[in-house]
N, C-alpha and C positions, 0 to 999 in steps of 0.2 A: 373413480377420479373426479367424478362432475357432479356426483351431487350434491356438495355444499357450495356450488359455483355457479347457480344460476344468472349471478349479475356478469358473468363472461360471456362475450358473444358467441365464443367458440362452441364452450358448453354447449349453450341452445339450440346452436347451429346442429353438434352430432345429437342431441337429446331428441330435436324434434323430427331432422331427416335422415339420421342412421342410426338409428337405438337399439340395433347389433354390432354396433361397434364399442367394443371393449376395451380403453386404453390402460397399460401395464404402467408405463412409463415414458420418460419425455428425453429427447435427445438433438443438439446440433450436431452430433457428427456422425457422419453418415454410417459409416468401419463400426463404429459404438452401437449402431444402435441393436436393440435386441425384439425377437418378437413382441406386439403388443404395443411396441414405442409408439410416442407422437413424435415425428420427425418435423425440427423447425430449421427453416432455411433462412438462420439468421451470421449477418457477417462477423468473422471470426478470422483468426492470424494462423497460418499454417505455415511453420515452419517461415521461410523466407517471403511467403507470397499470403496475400490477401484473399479469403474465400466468399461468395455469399450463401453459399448452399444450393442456387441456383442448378448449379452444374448440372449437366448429362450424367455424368459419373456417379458425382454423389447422390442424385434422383436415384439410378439403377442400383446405386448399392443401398441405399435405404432400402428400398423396395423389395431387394433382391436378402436382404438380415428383417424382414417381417415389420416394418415400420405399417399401423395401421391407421394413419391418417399423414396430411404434409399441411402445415404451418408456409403459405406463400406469400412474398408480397404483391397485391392488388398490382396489376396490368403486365407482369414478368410473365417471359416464354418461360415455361417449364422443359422443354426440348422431348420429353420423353413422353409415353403415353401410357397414363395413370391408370389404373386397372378401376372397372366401375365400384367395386368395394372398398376402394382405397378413396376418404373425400378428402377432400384439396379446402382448406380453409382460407381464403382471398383475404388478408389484413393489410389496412393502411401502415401501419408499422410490426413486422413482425417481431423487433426485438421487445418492443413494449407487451404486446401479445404474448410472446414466450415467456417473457418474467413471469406475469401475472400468471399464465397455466402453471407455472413452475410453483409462484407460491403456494398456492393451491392445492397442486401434488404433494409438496414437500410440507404442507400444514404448516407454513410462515415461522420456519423454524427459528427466524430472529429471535421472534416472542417465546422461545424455551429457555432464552440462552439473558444472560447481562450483555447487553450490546454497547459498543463503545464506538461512533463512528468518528473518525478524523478526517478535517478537509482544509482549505488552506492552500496558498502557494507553496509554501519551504514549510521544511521542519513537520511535516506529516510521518515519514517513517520514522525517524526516532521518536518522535513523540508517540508515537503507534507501539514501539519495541520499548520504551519506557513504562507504558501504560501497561501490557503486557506484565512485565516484570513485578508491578504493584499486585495486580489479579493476581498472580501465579504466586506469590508473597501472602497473598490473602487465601490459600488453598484452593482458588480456584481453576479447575482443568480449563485452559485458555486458549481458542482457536486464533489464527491470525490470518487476515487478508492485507495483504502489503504488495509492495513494489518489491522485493524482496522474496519472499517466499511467501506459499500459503501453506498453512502449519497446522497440524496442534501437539504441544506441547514437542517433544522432538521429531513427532512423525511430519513428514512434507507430503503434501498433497497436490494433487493436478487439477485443471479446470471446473473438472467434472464432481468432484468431491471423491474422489479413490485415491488409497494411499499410491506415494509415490515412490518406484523401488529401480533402482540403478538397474540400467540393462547392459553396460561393459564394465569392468574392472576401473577403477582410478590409478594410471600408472603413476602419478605422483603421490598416493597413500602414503602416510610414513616416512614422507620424505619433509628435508625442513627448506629446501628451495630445487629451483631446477639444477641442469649439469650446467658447468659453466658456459657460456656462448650458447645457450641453445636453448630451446624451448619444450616444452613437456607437452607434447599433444593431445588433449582428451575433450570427447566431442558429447561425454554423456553424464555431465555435470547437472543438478539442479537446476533449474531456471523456470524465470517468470516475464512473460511479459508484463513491460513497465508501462501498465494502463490499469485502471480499474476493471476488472470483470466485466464483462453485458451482464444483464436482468438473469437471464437462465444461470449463466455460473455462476450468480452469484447467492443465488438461492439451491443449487447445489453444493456448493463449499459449504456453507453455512448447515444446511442438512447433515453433509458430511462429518461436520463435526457435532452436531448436537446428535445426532445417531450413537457417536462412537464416545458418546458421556460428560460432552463439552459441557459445562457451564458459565460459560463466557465467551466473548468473543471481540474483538479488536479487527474493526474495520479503515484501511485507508480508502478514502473517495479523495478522486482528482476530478478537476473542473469540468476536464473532459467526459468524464464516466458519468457523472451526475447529471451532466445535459444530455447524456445517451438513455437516461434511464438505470442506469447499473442499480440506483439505491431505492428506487420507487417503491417497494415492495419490500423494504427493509426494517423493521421496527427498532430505534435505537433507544435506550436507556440515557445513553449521554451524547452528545455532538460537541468535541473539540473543533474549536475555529481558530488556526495556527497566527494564519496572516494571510495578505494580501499584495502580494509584488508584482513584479513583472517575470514573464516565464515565456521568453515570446515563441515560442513552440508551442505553447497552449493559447494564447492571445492570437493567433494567425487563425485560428479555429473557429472564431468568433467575430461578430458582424464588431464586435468595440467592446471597451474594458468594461464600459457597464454591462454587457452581457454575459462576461467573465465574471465579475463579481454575483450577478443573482443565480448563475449555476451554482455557489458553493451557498450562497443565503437561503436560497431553498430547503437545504438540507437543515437548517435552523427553522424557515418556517414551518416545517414538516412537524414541529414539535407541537404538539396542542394538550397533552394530559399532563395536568401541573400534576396531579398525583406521583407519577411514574415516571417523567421523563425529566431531563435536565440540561444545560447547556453551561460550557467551557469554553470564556473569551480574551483571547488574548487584548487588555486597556491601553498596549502601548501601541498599537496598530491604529494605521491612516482610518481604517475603516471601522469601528471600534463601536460607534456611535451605531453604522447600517446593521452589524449584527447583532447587536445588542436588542435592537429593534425587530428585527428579522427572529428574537427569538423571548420576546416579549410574553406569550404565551406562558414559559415554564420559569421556575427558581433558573439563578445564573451563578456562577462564580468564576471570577475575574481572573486573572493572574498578570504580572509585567514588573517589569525593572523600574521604568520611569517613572511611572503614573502613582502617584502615592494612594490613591484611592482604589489600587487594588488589593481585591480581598486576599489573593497569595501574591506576593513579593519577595524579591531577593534582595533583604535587607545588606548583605555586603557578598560578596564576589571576589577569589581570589584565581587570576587567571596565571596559569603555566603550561609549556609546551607538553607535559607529560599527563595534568589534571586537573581539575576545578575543584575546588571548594566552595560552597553555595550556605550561607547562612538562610534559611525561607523563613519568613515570617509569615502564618495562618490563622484564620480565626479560632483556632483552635490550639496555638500555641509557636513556638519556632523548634526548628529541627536544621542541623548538619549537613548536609551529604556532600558526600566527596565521590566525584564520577571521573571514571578516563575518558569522556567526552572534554576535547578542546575547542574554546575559543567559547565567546560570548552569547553568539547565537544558538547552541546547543544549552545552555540555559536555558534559554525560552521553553524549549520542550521540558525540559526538567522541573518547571515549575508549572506548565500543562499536566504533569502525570502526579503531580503532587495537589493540583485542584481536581482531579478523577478521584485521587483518595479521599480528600476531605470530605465531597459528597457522594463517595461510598460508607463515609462514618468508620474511616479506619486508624488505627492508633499511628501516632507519630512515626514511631520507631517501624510499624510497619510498611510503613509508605516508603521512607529513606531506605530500609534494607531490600524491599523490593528493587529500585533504581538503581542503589549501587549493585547487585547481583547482576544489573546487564552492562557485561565487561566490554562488551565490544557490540557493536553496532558495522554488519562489513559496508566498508568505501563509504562513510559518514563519518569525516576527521577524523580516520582509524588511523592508530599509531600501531604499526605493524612490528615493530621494534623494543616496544613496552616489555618489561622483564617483571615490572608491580603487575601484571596481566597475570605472571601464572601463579602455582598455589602457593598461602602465605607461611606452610609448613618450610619452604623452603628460604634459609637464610644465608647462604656464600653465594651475594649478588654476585660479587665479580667472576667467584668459578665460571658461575652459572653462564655467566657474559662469556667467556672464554670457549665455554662449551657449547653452547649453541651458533656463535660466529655472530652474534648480532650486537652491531656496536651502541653505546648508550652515548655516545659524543653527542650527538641531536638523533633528533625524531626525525622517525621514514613516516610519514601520513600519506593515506589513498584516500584520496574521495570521489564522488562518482558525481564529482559538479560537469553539468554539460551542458550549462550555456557559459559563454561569458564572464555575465552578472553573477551566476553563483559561482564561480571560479573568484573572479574579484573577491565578491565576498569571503573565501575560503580562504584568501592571500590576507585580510585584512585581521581576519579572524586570528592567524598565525602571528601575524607579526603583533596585534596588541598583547598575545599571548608571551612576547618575547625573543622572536624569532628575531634576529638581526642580519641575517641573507638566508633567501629561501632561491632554492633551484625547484622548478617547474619542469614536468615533463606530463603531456596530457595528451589525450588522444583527439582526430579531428574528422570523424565520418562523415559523408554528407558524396551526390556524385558530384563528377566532375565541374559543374560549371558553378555552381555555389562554396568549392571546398576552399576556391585561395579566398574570396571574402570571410568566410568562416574562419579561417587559420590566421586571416588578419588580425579579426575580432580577439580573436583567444590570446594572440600575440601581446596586440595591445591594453588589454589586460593584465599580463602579468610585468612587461615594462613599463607601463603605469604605477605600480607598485615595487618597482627596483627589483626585480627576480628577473634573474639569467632563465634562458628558456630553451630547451630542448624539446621539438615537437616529433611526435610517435604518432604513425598513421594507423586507424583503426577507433574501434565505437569506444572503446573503453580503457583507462587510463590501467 
């Protein structure tokens, strides 16, 4: 594990004063780990509560599954009493620490793979599931790190980079909605936490899929993950740079919005081999000029609506509540695409995944047929009600209406806006799309003493924009 890692302190640390210690492998969770592990006690989401590894429990059960070293942070009680063959590695930051062991174990598996990273306020997962869609167009096996799922290709993965396999039944399989009044309970659905990875998972995802034959791979980084470190250790090929807004859920995080912005720049200045590497900037963004600069180092290419001096542009725009048609203009010629992503703002990413292709040096026809191949994007202005959604073998639209029970009078759209601001914007997106009364129904988690200002906020949000509003308590619409 440590002899090409002399510049880690760790390394040194077991090389020079335990060099009978032989490490197998690296783990934060304690249940996980296996003889030979390096156990890192770095903070992580379990289930409903916050962990740091710290625990008495999780010490004893490392210890107790053959963990042969522990990854601590410098001046923390460990609670338990560590066996003298067992060393205890004291780090000012363990997450930074454990990435770095990790890449190291995992031989920087970024660098096997076409790395694609996205960052950004809005528009990171679809432009992530867009991007996607070109790669996998282009024949390559495509992992994904998203808000969303961690992927590859249709297999779904867990933190740790092992595939991911249902443990109960889906009582709703097979079904096209719940029973009426009533709710379909199932508690063992896919999911992901909506954060970027720490340093460790995310150089096991990444493993995980270059092990299993990835050759590519599509990373989301949020502002927050990036100032954690999540990407430190990441080698990427391209950095899309979406935009820059307000997400005050991620802005509370930080000392001020300038601090906000150099977490997601960094990931632009990280770029330094003009040979290899490249950068994707949204010209119509406030901040257009910082990353451009930020990413100064490598070749760039532009994309925006406005800005006439971007390298990809969407020369005309046709917006409807059921699809967009996007005319792109490229240096390399103009192409078509007609996507069931609605409203305005999901163009941005569409012309993001169409400057990935241009400098992948991929043919027109194959960039567009990648994009429109990704039919649905879930809770990102999903038209849940779309009938052009299913196969085009089928032609008795109206049967079809009839038979499925799903009406085509308007669009039913879910989107997983959760603030406000992107709510607003999802109301504005609608109605330039042609929406002439939109009803709202959104969910408003948060506890008790924040939720009626929050319910406000969201309120006056959608009667700002003329929609009747029905409010449903719970995290997700």
């Amino acid at each position: 594990l440590f002899g090409m890692a002399a510049e880690v302190e760790a390394a040194q640390i077991l090389e020079e004063g335990f060099d009978d210690v032989f490490a197998t492998g690296i783990s934060e969770v304690a249940e996980d780990v296996l003889p030979g592990d390096i156990y890192c006690c770095v903070e992580r989401i379990q289930g409903l509560y916050t962990t740091d590894g710290h625990e008495e429990d999780d010490l004893e059960t490392a210890l107790k599954n053959g963990a042969v070293a522990i990854v601590a942070e410098a001046g923390s009680q460990l609670g338990v009493e560590i066996p003298e063959s067992v060393p205890v590695i004291w780090a000012e930051d363990t997450d930074e620490l454990s990435a770095r062991l990790a890449a190291v174990y995992y031989d920087s598996p970024s660098a096997a793979m076409n790395t694609v990273a996205v960052t950004g306020t809005n528009g990171k997962t679809t432009a992530s599931w867009l991007i996607r869609g070109v790669l996998e167009q282009a024949g390559e096996l495509t992992g994904m790190i998203g808000s969303i799922e961690h992927a590859l290709a249709e297999h779904q993965l867990l933190p740790d980079g092992k595939l991911w396999k249902p443990q109960v039944d889906d009582p709703a399989a097979g079904r096209e909605c719940s029973s009426p009044f009533s709710l379909t309970p199932y508690r063992g659905r896919y999911s992901v936490e909506e954060t970027t990875p720490n340093g460790l998972q995310m150089q096991q995802l990444l493993a995980g899929m270059r092990d299993r034959g990835a050759t590519a791979a599509v990373v989301e980084c949020t502002a927050c993950g990036l100032a954690g470190g999540s990407a430190d250790w990441v080698e990427p090929n391209i950095v899309v740079y979406t935009n820059t807004g307000d997400n005050p859920a991620e802005l509370q995080l930080f000392g001020s919005k300038q601090e906000y912005l150099d977490s997601m720049l960094e990931l632009l200045r990280s770029l330094k081999d003009p040979q290899q590497q490249r950068a994707v900037i949204n010209a119509d963004d406030d901040q257009f000029a910082a990353a451009a600069a930020a990413a100064s180092a490598v070749p760039r290419v532009t994309y925006g609506i406005n800005n006439p001096t971007a390298d990809v542009r969407a020369e005309s725009i046709e917006l409807t509540l059921w699809q967009t048609t996007i005319i792109v203009d490229t240096p390399i010629g103009k192409l078509e695409i007609i996507t069931n992503l609605v409203g305005r703002h999901n163009v941005y990413s569409v012309l993001a995944a169409v400057a990935v292709g241009v400098l992948l040096n991929l043919p027109l026809a194959e960039i567009g047929a990648g994009i429109e191949a990704v039919q649905v994007i879930p809770g990102r202005c999903e038209v849940v009600n779309n009938v052009l959604d299913l196969p085009l073998e089928v032609e008795d639209v109206q049967g079809l209406q009839q038979q499925s029970n799903l009406p085509r009078d308007f669009p039913v759209v879910v989107d997983a806006a959760d603030t406000p601001q992107r709510l607003a914007a999802v109301l504005d997106a609608l109605r330039e799309a042609g929406a002439e009364r939109i009803f709202t129904v959104f969910g408003c988690d948060g506890v008790v003493s924040p939720a009626c200002a929050a319910k406000a906020a969201w309120r006056c949000s959608c009667v700002a924009r003329g929609s009747p509003v029905q409010l449903a308590d719970g995290a997700e619409p």
